[in-house]
N, C-alpha and C positions, 0 to 999 in steps of 0.2 A: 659657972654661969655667964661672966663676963666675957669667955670666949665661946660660946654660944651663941650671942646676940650679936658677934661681930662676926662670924658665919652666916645667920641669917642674915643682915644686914647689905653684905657682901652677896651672894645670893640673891637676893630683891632685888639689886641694881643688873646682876648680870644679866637676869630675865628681863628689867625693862630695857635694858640695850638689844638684847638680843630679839625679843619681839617689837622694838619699837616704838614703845609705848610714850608719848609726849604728855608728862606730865599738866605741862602750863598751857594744850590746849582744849579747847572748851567741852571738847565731844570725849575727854577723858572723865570728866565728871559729869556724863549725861544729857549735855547739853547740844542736843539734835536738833538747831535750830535751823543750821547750814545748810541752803537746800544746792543738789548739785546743779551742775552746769547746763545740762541737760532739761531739768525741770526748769530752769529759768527762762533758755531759750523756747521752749513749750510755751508757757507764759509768757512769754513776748509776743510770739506769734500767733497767738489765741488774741492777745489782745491787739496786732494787727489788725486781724482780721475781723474782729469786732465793732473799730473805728470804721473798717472799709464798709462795712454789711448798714454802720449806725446801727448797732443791736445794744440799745442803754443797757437793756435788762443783765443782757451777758458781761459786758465789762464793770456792769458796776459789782456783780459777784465776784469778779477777779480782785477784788480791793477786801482788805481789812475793812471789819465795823465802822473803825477810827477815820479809815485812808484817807488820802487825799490827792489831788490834781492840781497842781497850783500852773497857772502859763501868766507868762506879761502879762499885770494887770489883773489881775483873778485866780480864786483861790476856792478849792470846792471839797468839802470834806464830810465824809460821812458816806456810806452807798445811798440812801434817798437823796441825795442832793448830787453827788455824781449820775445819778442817772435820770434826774431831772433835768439836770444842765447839757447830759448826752442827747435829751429826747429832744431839747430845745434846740439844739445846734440842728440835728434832723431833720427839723422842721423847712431851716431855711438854708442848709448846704444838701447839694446833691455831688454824686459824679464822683466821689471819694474815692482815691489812690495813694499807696503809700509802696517805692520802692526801700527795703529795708538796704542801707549801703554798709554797714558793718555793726557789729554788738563785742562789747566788751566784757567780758563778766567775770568780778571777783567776788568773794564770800559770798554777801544775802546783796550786792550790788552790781547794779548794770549801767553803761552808756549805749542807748543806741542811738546812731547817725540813720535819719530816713530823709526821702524824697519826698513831699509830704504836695497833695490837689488836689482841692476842690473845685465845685462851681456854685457860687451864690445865689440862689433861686431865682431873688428877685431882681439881680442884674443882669442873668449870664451870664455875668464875668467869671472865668478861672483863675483862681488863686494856687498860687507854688509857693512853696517855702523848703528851705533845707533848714530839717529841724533836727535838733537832740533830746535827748529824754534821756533825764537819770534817774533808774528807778532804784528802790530800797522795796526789800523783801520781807517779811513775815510769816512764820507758820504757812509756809508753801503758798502765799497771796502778796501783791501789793500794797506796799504799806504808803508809798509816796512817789509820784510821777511828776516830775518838775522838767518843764517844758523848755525849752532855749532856740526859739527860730529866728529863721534870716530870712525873712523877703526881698532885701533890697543888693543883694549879690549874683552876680550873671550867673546863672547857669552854665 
């Protein structure tokens, strides 16, 4: 019996070498939370495009129940309150562009580098910034968008 179970034993290893099976990580025991590369960039660009359009409704469906948007100074979590603060900013920026300059993406994490312009309604003035965003993912959504701009760096 005891050379038995050092056969199978033997055996079970050679199969997980041989198909590769990674014990310690997490999608070996079920844990599909890792969305790919792909999907992430999708969800970047969806929610470029959502900032550009001012569409609250839409980006705020991109966020987790919980999520959150935090930028210098301000912190907004929840999708009712994401997309009330979307609808508010709306109100008084137009003219929104975002050149996307690179995206980084590991696990359920992203940095993107964008080009980021408005125009403030009630000045006309156009505002630039080179912004970052580091985003954390969720069950294929946004879970956290944390803001990082430069206004005051030449272009």
């Amino acid at each position: 019996m005891k050379d038995w179970r050092k056969i199978l034993i033997k055996g079970l290893i050679i199969i997980l070498i041989l198909f590769g099976i990674d014990l310690f990580s997490s999608d070996a025991f079920g844990n599909q939370d890792n969305m790919n590369q792909e999907d992430i960039l999708t969800l970047i660009n969806k929610s470029k495009e959502a900032w550009v359009a001012q569409d609250a409704d839409a980006l705020a469906q991109m966020f987790t129940p919980d999520g959150e948007i935090i930028v210098p100074g301000k912190k907004w979590q929840g999708r009712a309150e994401i997309r009330a603060e979307i609808t508010h900013f709306a109100q008084q920026y137009s003219d929104v562009k975002i050149d996307i300059q690179r995206i980084i993406v590991e696990n359920n994490q992203a940095a993107v580098e964008w080009y980021y312009q408005d125009i403030h309604k009630a000045t006309g003035r156009r505002n630039k910034a080179d912004d970052v965003i580091v985003v954390d993912f969720k069950d294929g959504l946004i879970s956290r968008w944390r803001e990082y701009f430069d206004t005051e760096t030449p272009v």
